[in-house]
Each structure stands twice: as C-alpha cells, then as structure tokens.
C-alpha positions, 0 to 999 in steps of 0.5 A, a space after each residue: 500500500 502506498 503512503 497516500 492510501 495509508 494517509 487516508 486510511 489513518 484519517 478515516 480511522 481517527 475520524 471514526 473513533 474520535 467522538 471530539 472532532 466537529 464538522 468544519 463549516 467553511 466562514 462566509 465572504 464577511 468573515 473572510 474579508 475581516 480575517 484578511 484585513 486583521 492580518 493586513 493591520 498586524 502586517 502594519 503595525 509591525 512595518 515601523 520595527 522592520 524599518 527601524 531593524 533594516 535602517 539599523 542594519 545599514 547603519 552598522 554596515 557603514 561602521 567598522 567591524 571594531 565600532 559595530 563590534 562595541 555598538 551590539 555589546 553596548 546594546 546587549 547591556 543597555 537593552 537587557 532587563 
C-alpha cells in the first residue's frame, strides 16, 4: 500500500473513533474579508520595527567591524532587563 492510501486510511480511522472532532463549516465572504484585513493591520503595525531593524542594519554596515563590534555589546547591556 502506498503512503497516500495509508494517509487516508489513518484519517478515516481517527475520524471514526474520535467522538471530539466537529464538522468544519467553511466562514462566509464577511468573515473572510475581516480575517484578511486583521492580518493586513498586524502586517502594519509591525512595518515601523522592520524599518527601524533594516535602517539599523545599514547603519552598522557603514561602521567598522571594531565600532559595530562595541555598538551590539553596548546594546546587549543597555537593552537587557
């Protein structure tokens, strides 16, 4: 038998004999739409980090390896709680 029969075989076998497994119901367009927009809102709200990370990253890429050396372990300490 080959694996995707035994990957059926092994789902139908847990769907009947799991009693707290429940029929998904497909969401309708209005919850679709609000879950796409929550995702483009999180996506937004962590832009600004991901500049401040990428601006970051140019910064010390200008430095020298010794002063971008002092800067990370100066941030480590200043950062740490």
């Amino acid at each position: 038998m080959g694996r995707p029969q035994q990957c059926g075989i092994t789902v139908a076998d847990q769907v009947r004999m799991r009693r707290d497994l429940h029929v998904l119901i497909p969401e309708g367009e209005l919850t679709a739409e609000l879950r796409m927009m929550a995702a483009r809102r999180t996506d937004l709200v962590k832009e600004p980090g991901r500049k401040t990370n990428r601006l970051h990253a140019q910064v010390l890429s200008l430095l020298p390896p010794g002063i971008t050396a002092l800067i990370r372990a100066l941030s480590q300490i200043l950062i740490a709680p």
